[in-house]
N, C-alpha and C positions, 0 to 999 in steps of 0.2 A: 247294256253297253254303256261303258261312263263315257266322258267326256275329258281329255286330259287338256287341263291349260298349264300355264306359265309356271305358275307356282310347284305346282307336283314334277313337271320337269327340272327347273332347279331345283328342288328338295332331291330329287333321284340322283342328278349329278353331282350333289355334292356326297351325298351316299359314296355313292360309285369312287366318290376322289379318297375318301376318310379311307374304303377297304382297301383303293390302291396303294397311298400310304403304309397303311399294315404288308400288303405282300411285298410292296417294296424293302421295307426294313429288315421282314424275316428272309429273303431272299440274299440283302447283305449281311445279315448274323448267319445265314445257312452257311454260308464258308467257313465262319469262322468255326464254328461248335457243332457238332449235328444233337448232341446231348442234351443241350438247354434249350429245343425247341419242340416243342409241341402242340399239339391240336385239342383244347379239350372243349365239352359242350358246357354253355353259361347254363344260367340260372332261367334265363331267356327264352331258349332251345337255339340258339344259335350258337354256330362254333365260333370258338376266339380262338387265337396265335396265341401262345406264350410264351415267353423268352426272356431271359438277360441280355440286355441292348448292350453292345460295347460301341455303339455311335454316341460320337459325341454332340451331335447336332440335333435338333428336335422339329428342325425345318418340314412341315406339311411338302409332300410331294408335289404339287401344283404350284410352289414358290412365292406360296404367303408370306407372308416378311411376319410371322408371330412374336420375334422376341424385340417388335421397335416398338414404339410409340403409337397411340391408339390411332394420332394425326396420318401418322404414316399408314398405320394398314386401312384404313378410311379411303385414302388418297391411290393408294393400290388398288382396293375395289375398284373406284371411279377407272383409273388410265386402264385397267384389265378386264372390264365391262365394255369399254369408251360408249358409254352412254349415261345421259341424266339418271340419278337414284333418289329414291326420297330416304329420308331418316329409317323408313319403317324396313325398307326394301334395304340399305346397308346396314342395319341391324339385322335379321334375319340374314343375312350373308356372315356377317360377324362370329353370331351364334354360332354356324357350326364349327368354328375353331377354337373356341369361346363357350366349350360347354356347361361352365357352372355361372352362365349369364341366360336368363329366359329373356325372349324378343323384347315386355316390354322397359326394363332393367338396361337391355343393350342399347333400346331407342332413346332412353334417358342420356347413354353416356357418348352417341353420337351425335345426338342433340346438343349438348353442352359442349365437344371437343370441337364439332365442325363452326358451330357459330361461334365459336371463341376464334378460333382460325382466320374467320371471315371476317369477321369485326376487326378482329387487331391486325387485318389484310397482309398474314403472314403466308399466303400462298398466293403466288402471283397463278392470278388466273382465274383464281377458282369463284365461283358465281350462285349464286340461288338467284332460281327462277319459279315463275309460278303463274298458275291462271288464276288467285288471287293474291290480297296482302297477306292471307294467311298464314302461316308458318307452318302451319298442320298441311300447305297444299305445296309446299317447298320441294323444288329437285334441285340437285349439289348438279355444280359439272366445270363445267371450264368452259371460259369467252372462247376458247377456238374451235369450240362448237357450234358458232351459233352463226346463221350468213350474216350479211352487212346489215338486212334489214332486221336485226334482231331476234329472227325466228332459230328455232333449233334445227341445224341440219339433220336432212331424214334419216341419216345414218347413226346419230347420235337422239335420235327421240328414244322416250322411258318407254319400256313396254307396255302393250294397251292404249298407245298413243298412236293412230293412226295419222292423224296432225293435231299441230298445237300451234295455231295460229293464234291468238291472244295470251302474250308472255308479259310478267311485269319483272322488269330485271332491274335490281335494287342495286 
């Protein structure tokens, strides 16, 4: 018997979101055509949909914003999580929309897109916080997470964080 944590549940739902995606498209192309659609088995052993899309949209069914700006879909994780993330944890969220990017390639481009953000304080709100000065120990979020005395509300702690009483908020 394994043990399932955090991690393997996110990875399964975002599974789950990529196939909904797929049934949803084929689902809107089934009206139009039934000819151009089919089932066949990958190379994989798993079956694929195949079809000529006549959507003009490329929109992820769960309302990723994939055709903005890396800032924006960064900032989407955050407010559609509302929880603190580190670089590594929206990287790996990234990824799966972002298939020809591996975690640590994407944590490169989150690293450089959110600290540019925060430095040139072109998002009001938005904060790194951390239990140390470290960078490597950084979670992104926003001050209205946080109570008066600085701490992260419980509602808004990163997963695996049972509390986080010692915060250094730059």
């Amino acid at each position: 018997m394994s043990e399932i944590n955090l991690k393997t549940l996110i990875k399964e739902r975002d599974i789950l979101l990529k196939k909904l995606e797929v049934i949803e498209r084929a689902i809107k192309e089934y009206g139009n055509t039934e000819e151009n659609l089919k089932i066949i088995l990958g190379d994989d052993g798993n079956y694929q949909l195949e079809f000529k899309s006549y959507l003009s949209t490329k929109k992820p069914a769960d309302g990723f914003p994939m055709n903005t700006t890396w800032l924006n879909q960064i900032l989407y994780l955050l407010e559609n999580r509302k929880r603190f993330m580190s670089n590594h944890e929206l990287a790996e969220a990234l990824t799966t929309y972002h298939y020809n990017f591996n975690v640590d390639k994407m944590k490169r481009k989150v690293s450089v897109v959110i600290s540019a953000a925060y430095k040139a304080d072109r998002i009001k709100g938005l904060i790194k916080v951390g239990t140390t000065k470290s960078a490597k120990d950084a979670l992104w979020g926003f001050d209205k997470w946080l109570t008066e005395k600085k701490e992260i509300k419980e509602e808004h702690l990163p997963f695996g964080k049972s509390s986080f009483h010692t915060i250094v908020v730059e």
